[in-house]
N, C-alpha and C positions, 0 to 999 in steps of 0.2 A: 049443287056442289060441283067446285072447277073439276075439270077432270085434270086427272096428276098424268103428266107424261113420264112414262118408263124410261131411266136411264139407261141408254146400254152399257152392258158389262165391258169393263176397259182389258183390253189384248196385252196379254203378258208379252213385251219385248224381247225377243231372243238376244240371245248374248254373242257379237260377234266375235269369232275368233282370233284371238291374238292381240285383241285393242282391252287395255284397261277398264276398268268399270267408269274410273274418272271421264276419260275417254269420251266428250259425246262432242254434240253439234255445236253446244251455246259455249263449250270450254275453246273447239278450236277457233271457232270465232274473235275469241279476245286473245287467249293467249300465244295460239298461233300465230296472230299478225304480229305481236310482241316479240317473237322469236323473229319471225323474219326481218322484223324492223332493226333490232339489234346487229344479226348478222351481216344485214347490208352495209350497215355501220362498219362493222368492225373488217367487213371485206374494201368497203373506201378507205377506210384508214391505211389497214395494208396496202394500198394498192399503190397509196400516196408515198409511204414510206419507199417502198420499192424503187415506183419511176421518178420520184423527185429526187430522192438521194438525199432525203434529212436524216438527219447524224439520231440515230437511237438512243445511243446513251444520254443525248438532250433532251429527247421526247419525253424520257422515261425517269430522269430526275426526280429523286425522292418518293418514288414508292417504294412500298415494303410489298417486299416478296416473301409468303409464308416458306420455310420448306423444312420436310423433314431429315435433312440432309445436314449437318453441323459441318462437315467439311466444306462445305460450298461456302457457308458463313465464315470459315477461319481463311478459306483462299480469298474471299473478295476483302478482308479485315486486311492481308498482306498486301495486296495489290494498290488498295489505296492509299498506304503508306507509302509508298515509291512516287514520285514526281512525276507526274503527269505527262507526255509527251504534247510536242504543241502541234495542235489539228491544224492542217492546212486544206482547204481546198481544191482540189485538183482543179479544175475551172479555172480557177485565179493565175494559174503557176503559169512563169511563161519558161519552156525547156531550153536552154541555151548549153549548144555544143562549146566547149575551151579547148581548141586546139593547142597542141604543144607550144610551148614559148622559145618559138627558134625566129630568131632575126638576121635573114639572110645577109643583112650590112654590117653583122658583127663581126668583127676583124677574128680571124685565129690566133689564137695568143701564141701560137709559136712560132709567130711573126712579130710580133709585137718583142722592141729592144726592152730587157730589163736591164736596169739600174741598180745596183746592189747600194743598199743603207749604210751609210758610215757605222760601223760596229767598233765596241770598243775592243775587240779580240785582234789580236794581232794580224790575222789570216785573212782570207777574203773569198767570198763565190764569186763565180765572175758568170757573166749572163750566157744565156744559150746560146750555142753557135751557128745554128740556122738561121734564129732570128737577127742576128745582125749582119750575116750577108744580104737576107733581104732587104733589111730596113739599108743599106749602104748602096743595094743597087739603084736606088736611082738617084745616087749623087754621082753619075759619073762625070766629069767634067769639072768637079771640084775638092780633088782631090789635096788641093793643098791649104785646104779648113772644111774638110767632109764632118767633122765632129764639133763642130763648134757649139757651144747649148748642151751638151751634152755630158753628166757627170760623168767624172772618168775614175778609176779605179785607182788607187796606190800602193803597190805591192810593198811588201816586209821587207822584203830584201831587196834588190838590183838582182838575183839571179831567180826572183819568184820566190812563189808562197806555199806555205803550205795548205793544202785545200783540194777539196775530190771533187771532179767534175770540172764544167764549165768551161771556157772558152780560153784554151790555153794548149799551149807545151808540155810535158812533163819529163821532166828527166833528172839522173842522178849522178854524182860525182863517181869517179872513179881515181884512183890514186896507183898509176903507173910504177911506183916503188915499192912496192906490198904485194902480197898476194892477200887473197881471200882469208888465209889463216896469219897475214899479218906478217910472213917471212918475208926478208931481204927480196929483190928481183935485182936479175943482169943490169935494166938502169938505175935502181938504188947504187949500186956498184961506181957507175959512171957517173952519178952526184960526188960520190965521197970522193971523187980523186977530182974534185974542180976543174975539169976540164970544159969552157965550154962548148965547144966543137962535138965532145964526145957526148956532153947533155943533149946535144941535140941530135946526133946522129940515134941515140939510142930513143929517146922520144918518137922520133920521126919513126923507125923502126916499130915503133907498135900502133901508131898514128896509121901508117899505111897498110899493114897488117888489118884493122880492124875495119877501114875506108873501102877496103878491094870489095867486099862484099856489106860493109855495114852490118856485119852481124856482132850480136849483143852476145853472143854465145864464147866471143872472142874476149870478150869483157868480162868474163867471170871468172876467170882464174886471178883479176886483181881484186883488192880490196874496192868494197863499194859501201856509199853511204846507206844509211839504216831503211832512209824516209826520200822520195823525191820531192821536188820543186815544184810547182806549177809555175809556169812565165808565160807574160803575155806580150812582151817586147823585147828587144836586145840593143836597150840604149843605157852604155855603160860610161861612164866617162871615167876618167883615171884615176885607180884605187891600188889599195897596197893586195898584193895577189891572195894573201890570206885571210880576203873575206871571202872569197867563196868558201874555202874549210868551214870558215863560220857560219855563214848563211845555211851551210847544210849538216850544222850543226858536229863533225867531225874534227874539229882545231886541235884537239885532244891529239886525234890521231894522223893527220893527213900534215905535212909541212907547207906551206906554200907555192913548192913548187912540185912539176911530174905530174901535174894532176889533169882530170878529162871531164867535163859534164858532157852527156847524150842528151839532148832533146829531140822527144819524137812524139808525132801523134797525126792528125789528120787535117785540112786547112781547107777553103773556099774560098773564092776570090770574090770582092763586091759586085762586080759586073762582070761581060767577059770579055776580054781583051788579052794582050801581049805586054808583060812584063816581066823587066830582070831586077835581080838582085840589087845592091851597090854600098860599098860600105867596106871598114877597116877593122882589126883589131891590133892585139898584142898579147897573146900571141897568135891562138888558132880561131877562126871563123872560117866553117866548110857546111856549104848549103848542099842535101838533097833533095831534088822532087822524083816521087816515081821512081828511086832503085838508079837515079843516075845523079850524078854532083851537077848542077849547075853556076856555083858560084863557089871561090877561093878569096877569102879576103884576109891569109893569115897573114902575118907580120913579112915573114919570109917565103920566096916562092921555093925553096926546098921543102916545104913545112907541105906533105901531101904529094905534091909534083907541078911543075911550073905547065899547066896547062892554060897558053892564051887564050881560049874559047870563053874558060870562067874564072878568067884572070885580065882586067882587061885596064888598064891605067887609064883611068881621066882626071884634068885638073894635075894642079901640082901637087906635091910632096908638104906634109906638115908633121908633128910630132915626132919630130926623128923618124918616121915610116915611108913607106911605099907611098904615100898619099890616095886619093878617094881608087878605089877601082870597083869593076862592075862584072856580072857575068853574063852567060846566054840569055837572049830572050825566049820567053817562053808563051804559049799561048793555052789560055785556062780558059774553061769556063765557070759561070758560075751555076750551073746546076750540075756541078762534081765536085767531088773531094778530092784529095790528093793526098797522098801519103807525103810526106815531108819528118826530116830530119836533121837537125842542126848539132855542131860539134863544136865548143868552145873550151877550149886549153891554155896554159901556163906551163913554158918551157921552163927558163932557167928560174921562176921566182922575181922577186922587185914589185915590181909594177903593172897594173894588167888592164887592160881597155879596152873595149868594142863596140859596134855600133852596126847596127842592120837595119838597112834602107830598102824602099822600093821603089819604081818608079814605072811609070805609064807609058808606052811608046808614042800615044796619039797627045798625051800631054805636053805641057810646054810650062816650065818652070825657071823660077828667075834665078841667074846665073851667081854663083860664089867667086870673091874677091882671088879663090883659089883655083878658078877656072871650071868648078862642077858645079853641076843643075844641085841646087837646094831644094832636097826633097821630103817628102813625109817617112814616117819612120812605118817599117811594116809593123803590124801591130796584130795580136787576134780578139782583141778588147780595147773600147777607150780607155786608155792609160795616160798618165800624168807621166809627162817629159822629164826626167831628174835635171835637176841643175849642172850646167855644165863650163864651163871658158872657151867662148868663141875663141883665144886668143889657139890653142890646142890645133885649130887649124879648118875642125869644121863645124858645120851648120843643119842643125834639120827641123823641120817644118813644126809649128807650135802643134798641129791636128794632124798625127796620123793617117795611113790608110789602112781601114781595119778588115782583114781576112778572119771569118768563121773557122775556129778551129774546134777539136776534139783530141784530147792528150789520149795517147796510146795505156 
């Protein structure tokens, strides 16, 4: 009989503490390396996302995320309603700084001459006064078609337009027989008794009166018109004396004669140099620069005071007048202004005329059949010359020369 080998009794397993009963050798075996294999997984992936910089929301397209959370379902419901923003790559972008848009060869426009658009309004702007000193200075040397090519302006009237700003004169009629409330004066007195010796003496009388100082203050005890002028030239040729009333819109009230326009405001010469005045009227033309008269071109050398300095006869005599005369020379330059002031009147009534010249001391201009230099007309704007009859006695240059002005 085999002999039976005794089995030994098998050892109860103690239980270690804190490990599951699941818990043994053969489970971590399998499932352990499962976990860590996962893990590893799921630590490359991250790792990938991180330092390669792919876009999440790509990776992650179309799963479904459980949650118990409804509000996170109603915000991503809104969100993908709204249009999408478009992904750009940082890597791809190349940054480029846009400096300001300044082009240092861009002219200053307030240098640049403007041209005003034919409008169908009666009035007119006339261009900046800086800018056409500049643009003139460097025509020196041809002053007798400095504006050629160049549209020129046509004022309303012959005494100016009406119009605010811009490159001009400005001034206003005044009516020597009226006061401010429209009463008689001492020279209304001296009309009505036709005398005319006494027309003039009493004109001249407030003529020089208001001259000694040029104040405007002296002018207000007569009647003045509503609205001033703007003018950019003083080439008048022979008219019946009441269109100025007209032009300034008082004919109603002002008669043709005893009457004053003030022109004042500020002016710049093209370049700089030395020049005077030259030119006639009928009756008053009295030029100031600077708080001093330089030029007298009125009809009569009583008219003011016969001062030869800015009374100076060149050339012969034409239109029954004094013929061409001139005044001081002066020396301007062109980065100043000047205050200037111009005085244009009608003594007895009739007939009224004027014309203001400039002329160049280093220039040389061709000579008139009546013995004076044929010059340009001072101007503070390209202005269109009015028509005139050479036969009258004189002559002035098709192209002014244009001084930048500023009306007072």
């Amino acid at each position: 009989m085999p002999t039976t080998t005794e089995e030994k009794p098998k050892k109860k397993q103690k239980k270690r503490p804190g490990l599951a009963p699941w818990f043994n050798t053969s489970v971590l075996s399998s499932f352990g390396v499962a976990i860590i294999i996962h893990l590893l997984v799921a630590l490359s992936i991250g790792s990938y996302v991180i330092f390669e910089g792919i876009d999440i929301p790509d990776l992650f397209d179309g799963t479904y995320v459980e949650t118990s959370e409804p509000f996170v379902a109603q915000e991503e419901e809104l969100i993908m309603e709204e249009e999408p923003l478009p992904m750009v790559e940082s890597a791809d972008v190349d940054v480029i700084e846009v400096a300001p848009m300044l082009d240092q060869s861009a002219p200053d426009f307030r240098d640049i001459l403007t041209v005003p658009v034919e409008s169908v309004a009666p009035t007119f702007r006339m261009p900046n006064a800086q800018g056409i000193s500049k643009v003139m200075s460097n025509n020196r040397g041809k002053s007798q078609g400095n504006s050629t090519g160049v549209q020129k302006i046509k004022m309303s009237s012959l005494f100016g337009s009406r119009s605010s700003g811009g490159e001009s004169l400005s001034g206003y009629l005044y009516d020597f027989k009226q006061t401010d409330r429209k009463k008689p004066t001492e020279l209304s007195q001296a009309y009505n008794k036709g005398n005319t010796g006494k027309k003039q003496d009493a004109y001249n009388k407030v003529l020089s009166e208001f001259t000694r100082k040029w104040d405007s203050t002296t002018l207000a005890q007569y009647f003045r018109s509503d609205d001033p002028l703007s003018i950019t030239q003083f080439i008048m040729p022979s008219m019946s004396a009441k269109m100025a009333p007209e032009a300034f819109n008082v004919e109603r009230d002002v008669e043709q004669a005893g009457w004053l326009v003030n022109y004042t405001g500020t002016i710049s010469p093209p370049y700089s140099g030395t020049f005077r005045f030259v030119g006639a009227a009928d009756d008053i033309l009295i030029v100031r620069i600077e708080e001093k008269v330089v030029f007298n071109g009125s009809f009569h050398a009583k008219y003011w005071h016969d001062n030869e300095e800015v009374r100076q006869k060149i050339g012969g005599k034409f239109a029954g007048g004094p013929g061409m005369l001139a005044g001081k020379w002066i020396k301007m330059s062109a980065d100043k202004q000047y205050k200037m002031d111009v005085a244009l009147g009608e003594v007895p009534g009739g007939k009224f005329w004027a014309f203001l010249l400039v002329q160049d001391e280093d220039e040389e201009y061709q000579q008139h059949s009546k013995g004076y230099p044929i010059l340009p007309a001072f101007q503070m704007a390209p202005t269109e010359i009015p028509q005139y009859a050479d036969s009258d006695g004189y002559k002035v240059l098709e192209d002014g020369l244009v001084f930048g002005a500023q009306p007072e």
